[in-house]
mmJSON file of the N, C-alpha and C atoms, coordinates in Angstrom:
{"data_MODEL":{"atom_site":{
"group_PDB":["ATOM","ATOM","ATOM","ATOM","ATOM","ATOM","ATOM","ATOM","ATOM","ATOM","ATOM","ATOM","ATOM","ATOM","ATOM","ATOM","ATOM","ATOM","ATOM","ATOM","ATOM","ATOM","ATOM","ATOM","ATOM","ATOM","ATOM","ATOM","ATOM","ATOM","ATOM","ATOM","ATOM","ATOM","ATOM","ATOM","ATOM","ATOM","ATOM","ATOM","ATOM","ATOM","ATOM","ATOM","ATOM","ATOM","ATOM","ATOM","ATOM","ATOM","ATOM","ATOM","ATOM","ATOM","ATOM","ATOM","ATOM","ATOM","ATOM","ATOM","ATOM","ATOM","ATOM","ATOM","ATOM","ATOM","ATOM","ATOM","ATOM","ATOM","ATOM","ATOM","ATOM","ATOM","ATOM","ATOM","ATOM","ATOM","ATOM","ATOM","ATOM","ATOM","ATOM","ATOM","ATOM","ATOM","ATOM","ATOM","ATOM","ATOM","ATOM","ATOM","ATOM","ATOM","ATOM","ATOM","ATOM","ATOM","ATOM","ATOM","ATOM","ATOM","ATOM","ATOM","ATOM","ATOM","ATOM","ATOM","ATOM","ATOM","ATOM","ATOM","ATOM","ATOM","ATOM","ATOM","ATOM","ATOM","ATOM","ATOM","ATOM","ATOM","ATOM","ATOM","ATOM","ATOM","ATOM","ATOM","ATOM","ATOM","ATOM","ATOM","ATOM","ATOM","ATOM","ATOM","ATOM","ATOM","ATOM","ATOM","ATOM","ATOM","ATOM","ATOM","ATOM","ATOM","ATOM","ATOM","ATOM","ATOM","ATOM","ATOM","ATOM","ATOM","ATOM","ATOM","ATOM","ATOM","ATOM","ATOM","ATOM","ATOM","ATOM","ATOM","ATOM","ATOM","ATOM","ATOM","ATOM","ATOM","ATOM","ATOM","ATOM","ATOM","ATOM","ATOM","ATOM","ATOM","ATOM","ATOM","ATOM","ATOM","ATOM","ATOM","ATOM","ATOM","ATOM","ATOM","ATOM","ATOM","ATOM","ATOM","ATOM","ATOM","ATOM","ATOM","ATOM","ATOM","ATOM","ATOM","ATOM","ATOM","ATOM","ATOM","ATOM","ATOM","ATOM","ATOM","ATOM","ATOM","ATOM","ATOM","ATOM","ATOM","ATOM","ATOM","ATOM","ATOM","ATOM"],
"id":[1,2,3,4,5,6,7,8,9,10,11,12,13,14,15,16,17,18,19,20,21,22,23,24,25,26,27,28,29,30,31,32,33,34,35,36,37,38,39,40,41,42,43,44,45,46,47,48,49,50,51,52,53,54,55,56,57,58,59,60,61,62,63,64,65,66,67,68,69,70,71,72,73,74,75,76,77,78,79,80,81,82,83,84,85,86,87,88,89,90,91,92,93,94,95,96,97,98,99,100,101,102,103,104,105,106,107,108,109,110,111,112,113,114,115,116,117,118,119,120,121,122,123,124,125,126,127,128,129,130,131,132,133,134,135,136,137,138,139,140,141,142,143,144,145,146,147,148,149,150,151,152,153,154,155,156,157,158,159,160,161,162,163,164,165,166,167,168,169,170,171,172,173,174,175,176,177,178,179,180,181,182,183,184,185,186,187,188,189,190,191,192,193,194,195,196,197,198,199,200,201,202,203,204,205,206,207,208,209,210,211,212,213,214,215,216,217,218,219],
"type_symbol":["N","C","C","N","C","C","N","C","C","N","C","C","N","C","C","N","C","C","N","C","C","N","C","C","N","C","C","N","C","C","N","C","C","N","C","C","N","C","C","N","C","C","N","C","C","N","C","C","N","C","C","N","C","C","N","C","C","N","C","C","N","C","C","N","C","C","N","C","C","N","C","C","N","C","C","N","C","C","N","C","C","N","C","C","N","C","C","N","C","C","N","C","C","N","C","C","N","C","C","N","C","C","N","C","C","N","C","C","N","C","C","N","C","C","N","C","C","N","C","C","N","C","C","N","C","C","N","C","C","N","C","C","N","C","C","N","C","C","N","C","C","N","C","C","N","C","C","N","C","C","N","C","C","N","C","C","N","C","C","N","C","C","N","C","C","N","C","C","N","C","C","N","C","C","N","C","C","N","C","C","N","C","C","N","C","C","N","C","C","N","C","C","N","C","C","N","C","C","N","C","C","N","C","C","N","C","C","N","C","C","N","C","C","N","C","C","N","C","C"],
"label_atom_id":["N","CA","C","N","CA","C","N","CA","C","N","CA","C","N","CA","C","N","CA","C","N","CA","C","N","CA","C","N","CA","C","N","CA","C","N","CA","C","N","CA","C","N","CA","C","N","CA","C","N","CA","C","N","CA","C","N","CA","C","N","CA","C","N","CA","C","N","CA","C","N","CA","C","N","CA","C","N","CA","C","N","CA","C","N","CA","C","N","CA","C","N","CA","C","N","CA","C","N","CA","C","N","CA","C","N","CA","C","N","CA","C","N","CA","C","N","CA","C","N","CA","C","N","CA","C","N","CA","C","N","CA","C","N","CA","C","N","CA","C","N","CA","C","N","CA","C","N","CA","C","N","CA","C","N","CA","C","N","CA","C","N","CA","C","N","CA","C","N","CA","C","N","CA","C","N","CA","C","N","CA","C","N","CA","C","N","CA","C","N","CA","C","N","CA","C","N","CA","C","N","CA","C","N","CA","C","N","CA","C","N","CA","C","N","CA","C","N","CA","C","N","CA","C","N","CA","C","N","CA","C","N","CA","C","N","CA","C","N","CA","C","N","CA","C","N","CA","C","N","CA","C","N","CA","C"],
"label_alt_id":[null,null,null,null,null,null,null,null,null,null,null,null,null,null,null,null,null,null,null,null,null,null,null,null,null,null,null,null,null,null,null,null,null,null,null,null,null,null,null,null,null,null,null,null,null,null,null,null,null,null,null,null,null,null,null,null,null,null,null,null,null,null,null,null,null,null,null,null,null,null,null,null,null,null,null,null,null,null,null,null,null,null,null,null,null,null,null,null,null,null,null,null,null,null,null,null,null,null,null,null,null,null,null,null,null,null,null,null,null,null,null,null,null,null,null,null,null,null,null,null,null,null,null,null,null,null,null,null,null,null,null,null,null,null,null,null,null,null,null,null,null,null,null,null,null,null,null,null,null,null,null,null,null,null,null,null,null,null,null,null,null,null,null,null,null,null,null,null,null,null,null,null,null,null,null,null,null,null,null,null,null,null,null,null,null,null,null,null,null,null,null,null,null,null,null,null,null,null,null,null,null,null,null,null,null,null,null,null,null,null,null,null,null,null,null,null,null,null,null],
"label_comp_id":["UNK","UNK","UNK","UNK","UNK","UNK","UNK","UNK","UNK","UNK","UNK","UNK","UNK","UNK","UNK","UNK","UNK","UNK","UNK","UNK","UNK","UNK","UNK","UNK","UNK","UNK","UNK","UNK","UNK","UNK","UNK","UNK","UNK","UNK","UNK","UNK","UNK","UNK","UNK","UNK","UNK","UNK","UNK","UNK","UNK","UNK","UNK","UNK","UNK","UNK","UNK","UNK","UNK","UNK","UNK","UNK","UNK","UNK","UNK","UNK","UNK","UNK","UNK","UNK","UNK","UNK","UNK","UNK","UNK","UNK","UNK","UNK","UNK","UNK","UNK","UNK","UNK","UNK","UNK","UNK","UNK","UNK","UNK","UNK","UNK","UNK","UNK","UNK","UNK","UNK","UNK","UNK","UNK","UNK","UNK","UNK","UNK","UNK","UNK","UNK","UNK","UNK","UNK","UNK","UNK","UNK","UNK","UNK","UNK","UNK","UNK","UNK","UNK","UNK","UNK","UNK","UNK","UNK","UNK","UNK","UNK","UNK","UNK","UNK","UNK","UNK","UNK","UNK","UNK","UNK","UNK","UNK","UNK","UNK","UNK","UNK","UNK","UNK","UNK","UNK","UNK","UNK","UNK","UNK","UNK","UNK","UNK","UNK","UNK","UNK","UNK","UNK","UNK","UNK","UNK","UNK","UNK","UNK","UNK","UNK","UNK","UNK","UNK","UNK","UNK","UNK","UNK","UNK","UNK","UNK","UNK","UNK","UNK","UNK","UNK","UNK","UNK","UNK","UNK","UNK","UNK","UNK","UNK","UNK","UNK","UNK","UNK","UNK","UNK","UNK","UNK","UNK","UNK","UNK","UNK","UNK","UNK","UNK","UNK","UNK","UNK","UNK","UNK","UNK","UNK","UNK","UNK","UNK","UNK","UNK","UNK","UNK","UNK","UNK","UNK","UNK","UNK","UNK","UNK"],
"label_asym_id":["A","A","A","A","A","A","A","A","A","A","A","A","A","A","A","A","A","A","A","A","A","A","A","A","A","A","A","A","A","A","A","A","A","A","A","A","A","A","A","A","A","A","A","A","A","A","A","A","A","A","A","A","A","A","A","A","A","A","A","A","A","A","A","A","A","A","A","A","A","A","A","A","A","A","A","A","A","A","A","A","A","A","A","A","A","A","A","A","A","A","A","A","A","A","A","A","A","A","A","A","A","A","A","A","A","A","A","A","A","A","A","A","A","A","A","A","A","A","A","A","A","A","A","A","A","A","A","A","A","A","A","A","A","A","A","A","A","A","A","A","A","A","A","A","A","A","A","A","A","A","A","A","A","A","A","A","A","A","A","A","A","A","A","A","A","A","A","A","A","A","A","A","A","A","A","A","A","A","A","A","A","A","A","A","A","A","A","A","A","A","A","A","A","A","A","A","A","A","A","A","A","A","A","A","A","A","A","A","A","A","A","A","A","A","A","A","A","A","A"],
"label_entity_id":["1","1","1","1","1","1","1","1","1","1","1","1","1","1","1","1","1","1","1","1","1","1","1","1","1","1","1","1","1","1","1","1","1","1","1","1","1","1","1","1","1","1","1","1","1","1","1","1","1","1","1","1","1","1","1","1","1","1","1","1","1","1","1","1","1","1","1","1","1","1","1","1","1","1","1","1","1","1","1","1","1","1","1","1","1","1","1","1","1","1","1","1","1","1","1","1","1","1","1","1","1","1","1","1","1","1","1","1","1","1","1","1","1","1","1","1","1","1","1","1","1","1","1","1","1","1","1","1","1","1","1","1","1","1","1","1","1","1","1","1","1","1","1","1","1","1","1","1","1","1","1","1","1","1","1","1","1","1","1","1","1","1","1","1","1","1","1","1","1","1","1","1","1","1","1","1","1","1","1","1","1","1","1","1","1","1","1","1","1","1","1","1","1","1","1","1","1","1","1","1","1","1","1","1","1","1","1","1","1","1","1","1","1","1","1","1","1","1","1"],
"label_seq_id":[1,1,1,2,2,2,3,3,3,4,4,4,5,5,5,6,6,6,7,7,7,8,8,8,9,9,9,10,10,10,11,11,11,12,12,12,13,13,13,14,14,14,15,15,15,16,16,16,17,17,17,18,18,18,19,19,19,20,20,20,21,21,21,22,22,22,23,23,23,24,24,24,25,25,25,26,26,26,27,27,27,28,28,28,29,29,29,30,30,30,31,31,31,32,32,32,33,33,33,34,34,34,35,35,35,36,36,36,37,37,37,38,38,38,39,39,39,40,40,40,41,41,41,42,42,42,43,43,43,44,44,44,45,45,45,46,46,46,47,47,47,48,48,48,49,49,49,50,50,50,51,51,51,52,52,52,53,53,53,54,54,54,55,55,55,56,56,56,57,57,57,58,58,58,59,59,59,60,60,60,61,61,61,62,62,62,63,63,63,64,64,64,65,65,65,66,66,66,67,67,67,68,68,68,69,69,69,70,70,70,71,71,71,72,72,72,73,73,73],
"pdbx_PDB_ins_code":[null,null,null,null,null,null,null,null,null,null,null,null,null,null,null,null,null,null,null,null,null,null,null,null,null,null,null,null,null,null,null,null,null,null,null,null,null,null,null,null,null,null,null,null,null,null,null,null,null,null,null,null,null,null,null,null,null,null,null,null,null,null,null,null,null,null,null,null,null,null,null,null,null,null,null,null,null,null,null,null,null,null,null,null,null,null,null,null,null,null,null,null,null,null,null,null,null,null,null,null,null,null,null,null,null,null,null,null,null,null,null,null,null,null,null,null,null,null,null,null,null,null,null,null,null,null,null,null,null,null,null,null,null,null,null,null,null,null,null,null,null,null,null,null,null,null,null,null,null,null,null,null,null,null,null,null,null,null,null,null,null,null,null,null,null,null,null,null,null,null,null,null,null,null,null,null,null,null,null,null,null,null,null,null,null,null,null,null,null,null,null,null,null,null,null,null,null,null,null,null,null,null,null,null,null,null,null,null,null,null,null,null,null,null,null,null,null,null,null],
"Cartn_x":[31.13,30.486,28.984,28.327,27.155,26.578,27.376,27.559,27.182,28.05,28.495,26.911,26.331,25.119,23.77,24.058,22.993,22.622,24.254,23.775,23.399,23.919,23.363,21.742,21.313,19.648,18.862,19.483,19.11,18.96,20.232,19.952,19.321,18.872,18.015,17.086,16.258,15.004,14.524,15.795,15.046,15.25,15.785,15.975,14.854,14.756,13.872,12.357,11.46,10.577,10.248,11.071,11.144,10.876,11.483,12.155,10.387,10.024,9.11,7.619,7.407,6.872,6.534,7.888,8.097,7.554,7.744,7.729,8.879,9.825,11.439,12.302,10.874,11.448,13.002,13.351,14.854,15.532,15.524,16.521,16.374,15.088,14.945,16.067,15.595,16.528,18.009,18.421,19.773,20.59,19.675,20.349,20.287,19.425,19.72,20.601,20.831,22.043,23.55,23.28,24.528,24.756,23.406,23.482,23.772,23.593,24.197,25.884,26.268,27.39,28.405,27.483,28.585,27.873,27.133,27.261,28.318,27.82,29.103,30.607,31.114,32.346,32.804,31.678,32.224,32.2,31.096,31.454,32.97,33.478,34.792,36.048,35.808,36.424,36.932,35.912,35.527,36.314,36.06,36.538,38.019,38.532,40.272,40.809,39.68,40.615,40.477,39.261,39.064,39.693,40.548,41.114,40.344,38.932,38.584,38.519,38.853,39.147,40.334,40.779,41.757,41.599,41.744,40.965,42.245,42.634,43.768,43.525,44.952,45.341,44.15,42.986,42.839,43.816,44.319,45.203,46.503,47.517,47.937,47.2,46.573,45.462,45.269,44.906,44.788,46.349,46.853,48.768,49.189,48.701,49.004,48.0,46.687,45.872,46.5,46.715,47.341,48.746,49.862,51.121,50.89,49.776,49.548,48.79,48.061,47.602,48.754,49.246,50.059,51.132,52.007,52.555,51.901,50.864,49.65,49.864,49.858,49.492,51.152],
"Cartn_y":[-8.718,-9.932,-9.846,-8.725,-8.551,-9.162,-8.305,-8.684,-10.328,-11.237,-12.566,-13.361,-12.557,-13.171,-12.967,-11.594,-10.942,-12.211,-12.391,-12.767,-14.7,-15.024,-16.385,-16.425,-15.1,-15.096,-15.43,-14.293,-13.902,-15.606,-16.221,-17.593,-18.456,-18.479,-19.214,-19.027,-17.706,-17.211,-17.838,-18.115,-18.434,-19.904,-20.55,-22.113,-22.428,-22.004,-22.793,-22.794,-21.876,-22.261,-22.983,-23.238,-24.12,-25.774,-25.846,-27.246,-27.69,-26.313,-26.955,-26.834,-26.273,-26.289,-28.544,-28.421,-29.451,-30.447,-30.491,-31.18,-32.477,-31.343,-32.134,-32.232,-32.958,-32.41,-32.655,-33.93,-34.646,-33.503,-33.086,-32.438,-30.896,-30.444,-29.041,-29.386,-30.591,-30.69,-30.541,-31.375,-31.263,-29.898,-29.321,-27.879,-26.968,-27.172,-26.069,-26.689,-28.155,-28.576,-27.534,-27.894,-27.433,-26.103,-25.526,-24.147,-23.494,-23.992,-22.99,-23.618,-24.562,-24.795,-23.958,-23.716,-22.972,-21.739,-20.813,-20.059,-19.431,-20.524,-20.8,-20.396,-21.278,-20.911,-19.798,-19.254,-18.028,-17.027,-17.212,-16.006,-16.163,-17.517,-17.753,-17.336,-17.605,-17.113,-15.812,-15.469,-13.609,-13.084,-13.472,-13.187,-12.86,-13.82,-14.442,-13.021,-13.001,-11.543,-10.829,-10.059,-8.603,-8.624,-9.417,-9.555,-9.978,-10.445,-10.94,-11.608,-12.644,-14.155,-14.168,-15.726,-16.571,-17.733,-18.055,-19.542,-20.196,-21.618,-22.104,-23.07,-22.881,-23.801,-25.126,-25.275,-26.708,-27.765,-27.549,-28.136,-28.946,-28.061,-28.534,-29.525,-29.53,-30.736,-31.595,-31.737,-33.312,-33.713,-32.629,-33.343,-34.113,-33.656,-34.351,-35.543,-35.19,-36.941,-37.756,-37.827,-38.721,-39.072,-37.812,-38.819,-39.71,-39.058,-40.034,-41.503,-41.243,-42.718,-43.245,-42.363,-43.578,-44.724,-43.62,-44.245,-45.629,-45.222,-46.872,-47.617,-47.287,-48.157,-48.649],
"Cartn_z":[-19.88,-19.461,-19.739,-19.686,-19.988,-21.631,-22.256,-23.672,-23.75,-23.46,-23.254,-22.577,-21.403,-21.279,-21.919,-22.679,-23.153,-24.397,-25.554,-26.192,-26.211,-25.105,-24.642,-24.431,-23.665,-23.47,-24.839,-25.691,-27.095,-27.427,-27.527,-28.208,-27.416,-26.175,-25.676,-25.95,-25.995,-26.071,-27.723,-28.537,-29.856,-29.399,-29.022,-29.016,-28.28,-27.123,-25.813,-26.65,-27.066,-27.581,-28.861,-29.654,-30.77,-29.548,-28.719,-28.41,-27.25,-27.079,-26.227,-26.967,-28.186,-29.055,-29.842,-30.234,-30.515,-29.347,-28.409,-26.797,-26.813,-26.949,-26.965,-25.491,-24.455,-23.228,-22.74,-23.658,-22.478,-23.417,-24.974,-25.393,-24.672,-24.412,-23.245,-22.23,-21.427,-20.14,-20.321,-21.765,-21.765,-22.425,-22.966,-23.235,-22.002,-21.601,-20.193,-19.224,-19.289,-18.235,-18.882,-19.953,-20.645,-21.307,-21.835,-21.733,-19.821,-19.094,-17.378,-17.91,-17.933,-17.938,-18.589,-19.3,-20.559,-20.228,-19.713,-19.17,-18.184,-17.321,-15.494,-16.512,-17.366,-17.997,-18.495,-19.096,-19.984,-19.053,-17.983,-16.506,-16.439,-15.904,-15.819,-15.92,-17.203,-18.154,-19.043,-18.397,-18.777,-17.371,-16.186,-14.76,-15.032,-15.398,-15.305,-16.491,-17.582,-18.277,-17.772,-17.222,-16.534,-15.423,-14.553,-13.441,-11.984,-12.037,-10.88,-10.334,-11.443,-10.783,-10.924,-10.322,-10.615,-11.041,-12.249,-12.421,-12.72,-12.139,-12.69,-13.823,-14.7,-15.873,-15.836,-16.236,-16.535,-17.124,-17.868,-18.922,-17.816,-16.541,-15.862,-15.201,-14.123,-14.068,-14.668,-15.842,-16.905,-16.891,-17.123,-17.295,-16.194,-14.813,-13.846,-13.729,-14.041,-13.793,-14.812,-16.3,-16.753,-16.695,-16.13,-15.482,-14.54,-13.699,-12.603,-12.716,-13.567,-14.534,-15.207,-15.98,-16.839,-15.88,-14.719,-13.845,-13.294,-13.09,-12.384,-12.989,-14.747,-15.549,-16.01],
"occupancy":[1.0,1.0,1.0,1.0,1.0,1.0,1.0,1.0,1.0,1.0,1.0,1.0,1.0,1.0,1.0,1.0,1.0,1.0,1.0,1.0,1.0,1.0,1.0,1.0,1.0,1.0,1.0,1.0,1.0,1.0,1.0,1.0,1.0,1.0,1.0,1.0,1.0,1.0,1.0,1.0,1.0,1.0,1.0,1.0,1.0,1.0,1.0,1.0,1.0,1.0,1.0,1.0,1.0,1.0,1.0,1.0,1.0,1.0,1.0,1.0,1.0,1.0,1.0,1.0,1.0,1.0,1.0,1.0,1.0,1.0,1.0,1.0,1.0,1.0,1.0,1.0,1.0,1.0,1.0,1.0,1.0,1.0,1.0,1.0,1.0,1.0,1.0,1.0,1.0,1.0,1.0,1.0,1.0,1.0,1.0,1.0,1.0,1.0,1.0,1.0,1.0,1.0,1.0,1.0,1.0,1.0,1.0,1.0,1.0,1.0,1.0,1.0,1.0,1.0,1.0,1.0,1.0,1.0,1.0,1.0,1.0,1.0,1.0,1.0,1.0,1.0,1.0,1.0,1.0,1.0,1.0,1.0,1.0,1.0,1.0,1.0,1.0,1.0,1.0,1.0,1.0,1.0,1.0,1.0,1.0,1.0,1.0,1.0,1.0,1.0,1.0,1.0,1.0,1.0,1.0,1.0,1.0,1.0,1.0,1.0,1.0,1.0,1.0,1.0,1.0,1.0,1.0,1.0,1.0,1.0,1.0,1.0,1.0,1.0,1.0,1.0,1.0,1.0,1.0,1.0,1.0,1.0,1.0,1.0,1.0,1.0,1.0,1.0,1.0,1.0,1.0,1.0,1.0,1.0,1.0,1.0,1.0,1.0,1.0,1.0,1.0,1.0,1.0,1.0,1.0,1.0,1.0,1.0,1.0,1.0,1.0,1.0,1.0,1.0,1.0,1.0,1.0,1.0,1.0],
"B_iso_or_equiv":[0.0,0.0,0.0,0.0,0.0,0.0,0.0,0.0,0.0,0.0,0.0,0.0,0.0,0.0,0.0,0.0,0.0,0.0,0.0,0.0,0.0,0.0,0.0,0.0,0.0,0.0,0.0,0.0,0.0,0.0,0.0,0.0,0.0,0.0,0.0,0.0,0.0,0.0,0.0,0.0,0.0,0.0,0.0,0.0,0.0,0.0,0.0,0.0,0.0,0.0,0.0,0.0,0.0,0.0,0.0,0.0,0.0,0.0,0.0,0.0,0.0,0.0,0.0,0.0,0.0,0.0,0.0,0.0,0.0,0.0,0.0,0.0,0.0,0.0,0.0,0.0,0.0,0.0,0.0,0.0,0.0,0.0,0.0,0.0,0.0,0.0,0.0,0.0,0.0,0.0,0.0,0.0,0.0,0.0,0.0,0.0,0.0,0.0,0.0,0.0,0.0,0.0,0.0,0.0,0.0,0.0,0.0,0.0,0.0,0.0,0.0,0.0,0.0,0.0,0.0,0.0,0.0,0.0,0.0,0.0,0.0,0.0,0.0,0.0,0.0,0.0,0.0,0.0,0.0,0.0,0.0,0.0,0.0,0.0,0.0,0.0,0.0,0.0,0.0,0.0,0.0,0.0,0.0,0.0,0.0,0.0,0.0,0.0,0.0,0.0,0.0,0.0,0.0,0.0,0.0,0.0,0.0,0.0,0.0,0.0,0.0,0.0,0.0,0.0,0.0,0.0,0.0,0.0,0.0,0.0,0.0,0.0,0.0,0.0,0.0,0.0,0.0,0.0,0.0,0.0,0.0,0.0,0.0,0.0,0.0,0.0,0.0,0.0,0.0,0.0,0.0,0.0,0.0,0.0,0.0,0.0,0.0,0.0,0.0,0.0,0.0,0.0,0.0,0.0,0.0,0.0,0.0,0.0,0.0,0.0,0.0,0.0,0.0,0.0,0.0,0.0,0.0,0.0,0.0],
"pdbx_formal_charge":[null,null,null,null,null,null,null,null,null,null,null,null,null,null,null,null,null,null,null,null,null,null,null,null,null,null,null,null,null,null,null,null,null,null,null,null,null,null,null,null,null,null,null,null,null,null,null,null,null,null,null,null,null,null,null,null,null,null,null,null,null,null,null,null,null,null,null,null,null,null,null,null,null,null,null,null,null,null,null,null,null,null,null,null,null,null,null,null,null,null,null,null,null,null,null,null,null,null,null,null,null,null,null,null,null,null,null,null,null,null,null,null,null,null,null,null,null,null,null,null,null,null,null,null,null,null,null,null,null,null,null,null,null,null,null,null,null,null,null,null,null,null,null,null,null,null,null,null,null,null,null,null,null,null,null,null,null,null,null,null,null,null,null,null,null,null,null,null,null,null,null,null,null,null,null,null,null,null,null,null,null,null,null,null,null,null,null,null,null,null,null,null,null,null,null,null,null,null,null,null,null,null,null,null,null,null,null,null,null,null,null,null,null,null,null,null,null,null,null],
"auth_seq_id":[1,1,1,2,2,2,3,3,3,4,4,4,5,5,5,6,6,6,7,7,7,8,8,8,9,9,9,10,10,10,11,11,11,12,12,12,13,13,13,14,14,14,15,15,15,16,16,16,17,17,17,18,18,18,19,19,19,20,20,20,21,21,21,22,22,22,23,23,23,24,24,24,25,25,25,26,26,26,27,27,27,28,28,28,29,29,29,30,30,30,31,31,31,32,32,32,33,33,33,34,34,34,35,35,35,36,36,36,37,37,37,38,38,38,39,39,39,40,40,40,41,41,41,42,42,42,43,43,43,44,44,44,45,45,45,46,46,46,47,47,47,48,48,48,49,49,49,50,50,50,51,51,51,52,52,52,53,53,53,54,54,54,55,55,55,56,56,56,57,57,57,58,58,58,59,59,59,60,60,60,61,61,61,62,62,62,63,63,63,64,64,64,65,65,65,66,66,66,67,67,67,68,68,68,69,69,69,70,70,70,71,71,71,72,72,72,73,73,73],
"auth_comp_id":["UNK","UNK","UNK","UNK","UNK","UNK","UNK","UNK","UNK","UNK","UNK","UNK","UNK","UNK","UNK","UNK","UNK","UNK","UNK","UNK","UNK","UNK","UNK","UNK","UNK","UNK","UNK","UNK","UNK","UNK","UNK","UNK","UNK","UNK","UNK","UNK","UNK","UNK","UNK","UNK","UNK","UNK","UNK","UNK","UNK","UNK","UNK","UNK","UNK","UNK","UNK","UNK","UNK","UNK","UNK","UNK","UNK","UNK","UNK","UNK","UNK","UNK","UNK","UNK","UNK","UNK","UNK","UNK","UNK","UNK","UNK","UNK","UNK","UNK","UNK","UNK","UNK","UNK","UNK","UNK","UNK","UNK","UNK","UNK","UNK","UNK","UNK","UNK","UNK","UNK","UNK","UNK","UNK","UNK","UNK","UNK","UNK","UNK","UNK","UNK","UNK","UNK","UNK","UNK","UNK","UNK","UNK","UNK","UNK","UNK","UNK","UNK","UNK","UNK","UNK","UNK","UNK","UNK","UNK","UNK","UNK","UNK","UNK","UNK","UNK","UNK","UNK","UNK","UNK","UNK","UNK","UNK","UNK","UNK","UNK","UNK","UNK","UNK","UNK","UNK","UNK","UNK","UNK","UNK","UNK","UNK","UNK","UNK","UNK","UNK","UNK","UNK","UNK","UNK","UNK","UNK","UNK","UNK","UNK","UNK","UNK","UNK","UNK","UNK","UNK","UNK","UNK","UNK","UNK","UNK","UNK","UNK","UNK","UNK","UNK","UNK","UNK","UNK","UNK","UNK","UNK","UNK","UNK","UNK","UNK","UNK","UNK","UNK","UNK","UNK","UNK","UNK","UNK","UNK","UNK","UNK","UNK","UNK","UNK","UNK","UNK","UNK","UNK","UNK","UNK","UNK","UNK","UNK","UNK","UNK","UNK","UNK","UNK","UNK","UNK","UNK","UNK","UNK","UNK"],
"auth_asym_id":["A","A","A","A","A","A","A","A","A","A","A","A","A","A","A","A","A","A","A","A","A","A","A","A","A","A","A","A","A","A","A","A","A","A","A","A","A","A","A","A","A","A","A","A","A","A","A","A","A","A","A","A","A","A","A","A","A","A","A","A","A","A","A","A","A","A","A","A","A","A","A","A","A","A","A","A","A","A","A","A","A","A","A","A","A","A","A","A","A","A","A","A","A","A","A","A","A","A","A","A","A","A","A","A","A","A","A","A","A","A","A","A","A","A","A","A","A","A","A","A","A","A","A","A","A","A","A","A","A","A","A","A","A","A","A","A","A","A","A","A","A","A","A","A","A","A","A","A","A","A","A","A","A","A","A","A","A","A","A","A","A","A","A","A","A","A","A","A","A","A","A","A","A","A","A","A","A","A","A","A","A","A","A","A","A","A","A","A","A","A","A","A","A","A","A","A","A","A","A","A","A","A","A","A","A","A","A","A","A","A","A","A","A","A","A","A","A","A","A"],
"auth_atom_id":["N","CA","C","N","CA","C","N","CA","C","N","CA","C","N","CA","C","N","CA","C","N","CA","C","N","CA","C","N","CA","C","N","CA","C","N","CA","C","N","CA","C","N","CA","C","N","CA","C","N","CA","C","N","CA","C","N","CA","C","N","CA","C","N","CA","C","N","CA","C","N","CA","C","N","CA","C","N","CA","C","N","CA","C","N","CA","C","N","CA","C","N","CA","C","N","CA","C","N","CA","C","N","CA","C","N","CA","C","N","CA","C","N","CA","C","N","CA","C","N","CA","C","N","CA","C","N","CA","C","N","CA","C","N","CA","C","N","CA","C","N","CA","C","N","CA","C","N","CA","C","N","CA","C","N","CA","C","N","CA","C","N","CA","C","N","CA","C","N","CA","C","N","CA","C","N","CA","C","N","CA","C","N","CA","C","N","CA","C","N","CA","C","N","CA","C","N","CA","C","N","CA","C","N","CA","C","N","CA","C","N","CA","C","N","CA","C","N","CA","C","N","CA","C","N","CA","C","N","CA","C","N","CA","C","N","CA","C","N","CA","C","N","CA","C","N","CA","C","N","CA","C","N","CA","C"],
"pdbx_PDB_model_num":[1,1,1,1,1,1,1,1,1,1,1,1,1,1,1,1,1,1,1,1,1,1,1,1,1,1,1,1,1,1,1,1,1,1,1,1,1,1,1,1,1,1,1,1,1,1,1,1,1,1,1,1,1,1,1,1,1,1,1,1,1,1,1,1,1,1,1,1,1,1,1,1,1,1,1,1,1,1,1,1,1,1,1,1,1,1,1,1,1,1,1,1,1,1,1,1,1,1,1,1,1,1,1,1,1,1,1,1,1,1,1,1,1,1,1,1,1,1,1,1,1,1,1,1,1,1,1,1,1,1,1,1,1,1,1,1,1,1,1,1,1,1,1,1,1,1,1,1,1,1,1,1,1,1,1,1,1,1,1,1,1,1,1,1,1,1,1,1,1,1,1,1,1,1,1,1,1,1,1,1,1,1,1,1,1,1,1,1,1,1,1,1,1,1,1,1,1,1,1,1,1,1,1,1,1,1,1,1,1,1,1,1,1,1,1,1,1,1,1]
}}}
């Protein structure tokens, strides 16, 4: 997991100053919304192989919101 954040830093550290260089503030804001996100995930995600989490099926979930939509519909 280290690996996984190390090299996210690595690519921030080259992105973030290009963007504030530029003074690309909303595109700054929106990579760091979404660079943690995709951070938060790959912790996740990384958890569920090494055995510390439990993360369930996303994929079940959508199957059930759209039976449950389509039924409405």
């Amino acid at each position: 997991m280290i690996l996984v954040w190390t090299g996210m830093v690595i690519i921030a550290l080259l992105q973030v100053p290009i963007l504030i260089h530029k003074k690309q503030w909303k595109e700054l804001a929106a990579f760091s919304i979404f660079w943690l996100a995709a951070g938060v995930y790959a912790s996740l995600i990384l958890g569920t192989f090494i055995g510390d989490l439990a993360i369930p099926n996303i994929t079940e979930y959508l199957i059930r919101f759209f039976s449950a939509l389509y039924e409405q519909i």
